[in-house]
Each structure stands twice: as structure tokens, then as C-alpha cells.
C-alpha positions as CSV (number, residue, x, y, z in Angstrom):
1,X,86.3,15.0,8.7
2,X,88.5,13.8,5.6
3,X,92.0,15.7,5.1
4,X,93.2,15.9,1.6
5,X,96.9,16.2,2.5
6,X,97.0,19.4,0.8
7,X,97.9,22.7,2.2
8,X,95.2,24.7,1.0
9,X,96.0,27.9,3.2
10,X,98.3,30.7,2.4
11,X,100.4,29.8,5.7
12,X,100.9,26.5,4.6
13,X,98.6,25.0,7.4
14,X,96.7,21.9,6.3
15,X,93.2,22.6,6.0
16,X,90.4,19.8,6.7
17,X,88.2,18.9,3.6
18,X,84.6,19.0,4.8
19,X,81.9,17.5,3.0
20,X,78.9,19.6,4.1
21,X,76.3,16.7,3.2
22,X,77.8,13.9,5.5
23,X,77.5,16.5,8.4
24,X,74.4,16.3,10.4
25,X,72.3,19.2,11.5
26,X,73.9,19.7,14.6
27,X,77.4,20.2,13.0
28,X,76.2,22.3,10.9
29,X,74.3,24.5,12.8
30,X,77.7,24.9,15.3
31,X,79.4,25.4,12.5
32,X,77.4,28.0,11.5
33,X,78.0,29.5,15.1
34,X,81.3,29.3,15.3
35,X,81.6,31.4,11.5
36,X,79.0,34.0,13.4
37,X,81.3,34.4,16.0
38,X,84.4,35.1,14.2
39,X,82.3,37.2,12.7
40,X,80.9,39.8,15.5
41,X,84.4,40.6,16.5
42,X,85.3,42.1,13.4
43,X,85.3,45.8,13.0
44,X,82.6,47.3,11.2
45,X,83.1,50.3,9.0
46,X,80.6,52.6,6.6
47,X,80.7,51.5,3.2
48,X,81.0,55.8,2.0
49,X,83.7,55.4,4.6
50,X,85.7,52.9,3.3
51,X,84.4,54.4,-0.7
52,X,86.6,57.9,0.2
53,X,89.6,56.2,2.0
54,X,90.4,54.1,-0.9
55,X,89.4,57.2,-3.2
56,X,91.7,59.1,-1.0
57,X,94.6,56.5,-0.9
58,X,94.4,56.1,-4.9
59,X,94.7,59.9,-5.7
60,X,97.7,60.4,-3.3
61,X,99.5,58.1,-5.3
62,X,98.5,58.4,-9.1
63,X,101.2,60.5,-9.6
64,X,103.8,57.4,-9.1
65,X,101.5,54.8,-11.3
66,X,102.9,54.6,-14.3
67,X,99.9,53.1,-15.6
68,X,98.2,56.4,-15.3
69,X,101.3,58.9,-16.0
70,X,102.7,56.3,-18.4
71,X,106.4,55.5,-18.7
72,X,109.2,57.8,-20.2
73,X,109.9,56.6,-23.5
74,X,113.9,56.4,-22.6
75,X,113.4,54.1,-19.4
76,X,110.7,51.7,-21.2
77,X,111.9,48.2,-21.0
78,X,108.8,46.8,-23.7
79,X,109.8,49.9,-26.5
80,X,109.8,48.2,-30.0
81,X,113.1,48.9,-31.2
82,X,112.9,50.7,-34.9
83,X,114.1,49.1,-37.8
84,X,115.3,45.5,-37.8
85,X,115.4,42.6,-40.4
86,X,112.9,40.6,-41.6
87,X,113.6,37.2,-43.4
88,X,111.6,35.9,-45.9
């Protein structure tokens, strides 16, 4: 395995560059097994479930999105100001 030197994960961790072509079938088949592990421990959950939470979780807190209520025209920092000059 070649390392690029490059920290490629979110906690800064280096993360191996893998060519999957120079790998023979072996390697890839444990690697494979290894992912399918990781895998099976992971909690399962019904898509419709996981459809209302975020439904759910969304409505309870429209009312404090501005990007739904909007933004009072006295508190909004991007308001064109009226008037000014032009220059020609």
C-alpha cells in the first residue's frame, strides 16, 4: 500500500492510498470482508421510520428558519439601502 502523505480524513488521520488493481484477489476479497463487517454492526432502521423523524424534526423547527419565515426587514444585514449615487 502507497501513502500519499495527505491527511485525507476529517480527524486528520493519514489515510493509505490503495490502488485496487495492484491488489490480488485475496486482498480484495478480505477487504471486502472486513467492509461487510463494519457493516453488520450497524443499526438498521425503516426507511418510513427515518422519512417521519426527519419530517418531524424539520417541522418542529420551521418556525426558527429564517429561510422559511424570512427575516425582519429591520434586522436584515443584505437589505439594499435606498437611494445612493451613481457616477457616470
Amino acid at each position: 500500500m502507497r501513502s500519499s502523505g495527505r491527511s485525507n480524513s476529517p480527524r486528520g488521520q493519514k489515510m493509505p492510498v490503495i490502488n485496487i488493481e495492484d491488489l490480488t484477489e485475496k486482498d480484495k476479497l478480505k477487504m471486502e470482508v472486513d467492509q461487510l463487517k463494519k457493516e453488520v454492526t450497524l443499526e438498521r432502521m425503516l426507511v418510513s421510520k427515518c422519512c417521519e423523524e426527519v419530517r418531524d424534526y424539520v417541522e418542529e423547527r420551521s418556525g426558527e428558519d429564517p429561510l422559511v419565515k424570512g427575516i425582519p426587514e429591520d434586522k436584515n444585514p443584505f437589505k439594499e439601502l435606498k437611494g445612493g449615487c451613481v457616477i457616470s
